[in-house]
C-alpha positions in Angstrom: -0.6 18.3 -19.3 2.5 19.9 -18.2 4.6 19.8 -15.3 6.9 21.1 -13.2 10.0 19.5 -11.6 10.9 20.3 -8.4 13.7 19.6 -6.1 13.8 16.1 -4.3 11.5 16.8 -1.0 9.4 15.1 1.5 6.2 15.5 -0.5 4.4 12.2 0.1 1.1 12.8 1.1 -1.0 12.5 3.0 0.4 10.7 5.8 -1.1 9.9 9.0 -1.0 12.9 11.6 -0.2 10.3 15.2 0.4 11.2 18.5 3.2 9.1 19.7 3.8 8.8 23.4 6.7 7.2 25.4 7.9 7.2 29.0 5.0 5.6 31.7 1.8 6.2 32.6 3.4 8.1 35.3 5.7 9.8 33.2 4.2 10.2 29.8 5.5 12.1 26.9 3.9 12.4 23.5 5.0 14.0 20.2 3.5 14.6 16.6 4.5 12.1 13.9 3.6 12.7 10.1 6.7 9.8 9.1 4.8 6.5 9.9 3.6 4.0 8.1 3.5 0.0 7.6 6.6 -2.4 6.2 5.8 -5.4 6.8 2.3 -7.7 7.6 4.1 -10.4 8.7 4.9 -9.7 11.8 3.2 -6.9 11.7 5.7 -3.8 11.6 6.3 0.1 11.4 8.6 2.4 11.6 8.6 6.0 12.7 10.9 8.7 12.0 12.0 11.6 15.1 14.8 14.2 15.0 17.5 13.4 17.8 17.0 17.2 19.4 13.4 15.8 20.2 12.8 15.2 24.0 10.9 11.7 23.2 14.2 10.5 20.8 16.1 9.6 24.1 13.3 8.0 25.8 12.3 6.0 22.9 16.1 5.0 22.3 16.8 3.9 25.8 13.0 1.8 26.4 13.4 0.6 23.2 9.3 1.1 22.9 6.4 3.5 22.1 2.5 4.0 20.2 1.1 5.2 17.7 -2.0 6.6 18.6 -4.1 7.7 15.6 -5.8 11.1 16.1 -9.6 12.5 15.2 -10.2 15.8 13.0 -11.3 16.7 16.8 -8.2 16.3 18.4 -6.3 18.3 15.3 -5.5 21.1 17.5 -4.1 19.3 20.6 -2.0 17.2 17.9 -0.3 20.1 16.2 0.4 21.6 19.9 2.2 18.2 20.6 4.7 18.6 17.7 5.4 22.0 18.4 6.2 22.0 22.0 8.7 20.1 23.5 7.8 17.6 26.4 11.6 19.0 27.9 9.8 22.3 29.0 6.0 21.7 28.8 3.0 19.2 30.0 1.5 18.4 27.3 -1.4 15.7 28.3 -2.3 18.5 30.9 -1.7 21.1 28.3 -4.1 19.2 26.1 -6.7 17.4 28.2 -5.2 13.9 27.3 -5.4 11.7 29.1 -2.1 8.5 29.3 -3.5 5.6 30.8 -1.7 2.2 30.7 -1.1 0.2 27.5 -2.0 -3.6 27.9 1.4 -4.7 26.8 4.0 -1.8 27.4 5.0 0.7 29.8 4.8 3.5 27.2 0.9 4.8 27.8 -2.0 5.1 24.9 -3.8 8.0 24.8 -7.4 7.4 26.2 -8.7 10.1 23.3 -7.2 7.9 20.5 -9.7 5.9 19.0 -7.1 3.2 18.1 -3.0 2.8 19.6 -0.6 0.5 18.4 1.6 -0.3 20.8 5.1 -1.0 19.6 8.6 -2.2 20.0 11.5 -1.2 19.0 13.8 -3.9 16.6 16.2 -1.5 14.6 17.3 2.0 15.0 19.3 3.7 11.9 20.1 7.4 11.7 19.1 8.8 8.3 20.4 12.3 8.3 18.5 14.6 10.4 16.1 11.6 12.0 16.4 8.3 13.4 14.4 5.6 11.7 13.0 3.2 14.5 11.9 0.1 12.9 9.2 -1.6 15.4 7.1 -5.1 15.8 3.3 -3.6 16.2 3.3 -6.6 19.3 -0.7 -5.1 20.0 -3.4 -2.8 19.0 -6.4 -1.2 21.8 -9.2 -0.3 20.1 -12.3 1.6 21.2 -15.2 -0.2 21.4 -17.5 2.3 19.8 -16.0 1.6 16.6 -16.6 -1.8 16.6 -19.7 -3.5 15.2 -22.1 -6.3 16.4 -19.8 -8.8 14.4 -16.5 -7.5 15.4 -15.3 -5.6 12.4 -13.7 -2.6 13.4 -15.3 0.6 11.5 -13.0 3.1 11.1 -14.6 5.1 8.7 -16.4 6.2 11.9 -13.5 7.7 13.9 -13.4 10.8 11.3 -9.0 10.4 11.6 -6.9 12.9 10.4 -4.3 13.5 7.7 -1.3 15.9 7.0 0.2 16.9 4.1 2.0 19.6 3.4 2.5 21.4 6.8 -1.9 21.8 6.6 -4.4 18.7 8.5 -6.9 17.2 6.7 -10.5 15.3 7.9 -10.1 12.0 6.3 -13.0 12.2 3.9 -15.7 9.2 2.9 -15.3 5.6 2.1 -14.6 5.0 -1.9 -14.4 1.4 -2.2 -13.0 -2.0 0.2 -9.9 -3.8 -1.0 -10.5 -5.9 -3.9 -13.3 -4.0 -5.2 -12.1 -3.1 -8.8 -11.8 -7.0 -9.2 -14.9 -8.5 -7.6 -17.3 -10.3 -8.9 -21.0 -9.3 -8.9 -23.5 -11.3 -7.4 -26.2 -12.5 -9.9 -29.9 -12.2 -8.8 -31.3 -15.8 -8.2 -35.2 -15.9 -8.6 
């Protein structure tokens, strides 16, 4: 096989393409977010990464608080509008047809849309160059109901969410396996 090198680059993929909104019900704001992910299980944490020319940077810095709402292959166009327009100049729930309504724990909305929002707060914030890292306790997740089953196990193979990589979006495709698989025992017929 043979390969190229290339350059050191943010090539990781695919990541998760999130709508992240701040401010208040009120006052919403919400921004596209590719550089998220989870650091810790216990407590639960994440981080995401926004440039400090972003309108949201401020408002995130100074409530110290936000969500991550994941986003459907649906909802791919509204969620590439959201990181190319800036919340300084433009609505962009109206824009989009989204709809903030309160969290149950912050005063940063979830999007109603989103079939799950982790609502966050903020413990560390560390410039890295051109964005600031803010490391956050995921303190609560809303979920819709649709996707959860009769014995309370949240399907999300059933939301159809989205990926980026690459600057191109991506339908998350089907289920390959549960965690563990590889190593699991099979059950032996009893007769």
């Amino acid at each position: 096989m043979s390969k190229q090198f290339w350059k050191g680059s943010a090539l990781l993929a695919p990541v998760p393409a999130t709508l992240v909104t701040c401010g208040t019900p009120d006052k919403p704001n919400v921004l596209t977010i590719g550089w998220t992910g989870i650091v810790c299980t216990r407590p639960p944490m994440t981080y995401i990464s926004v440039r400090p020319e972003r309108f949201s940077h401020d408002i995130i810095m100074k409530s110290g608080e936000f969500v991550i709402n994941l986003t459907t292959s649906a909802m791919v166009k509204e969620t590439d509008f959201c990181g190319v327009k800036s919340g300084r100049d433009t609505d962009k729930f109206s824009a989009c047809g989204l709809h903030a309504v309160p969290s149950t724990k912050l005063s940063a909305p979830i999007i109603e849309e989103c079939p799950v929002n982790l609502e966050c707060k903020v413990t560390e914030s560390k410039l890295l160059g051109s964005h600031t890292m803010f490391l956050a306790e995921i303190i609560g997740i809303d979920v819709d109901e649709k996707y959860i089953d009769s014995k309370g196990k949240l399907n999300l193979q059933q939301c159809g969410l989205s990926a980026y990589a690459h600057g191109e979006y991506f339908a998350l495709g089907r289920k390959l396996g549960d965690f563990g698989f590889s190593v699991r025992k099979k059950k032996k017929n009893r007769k």
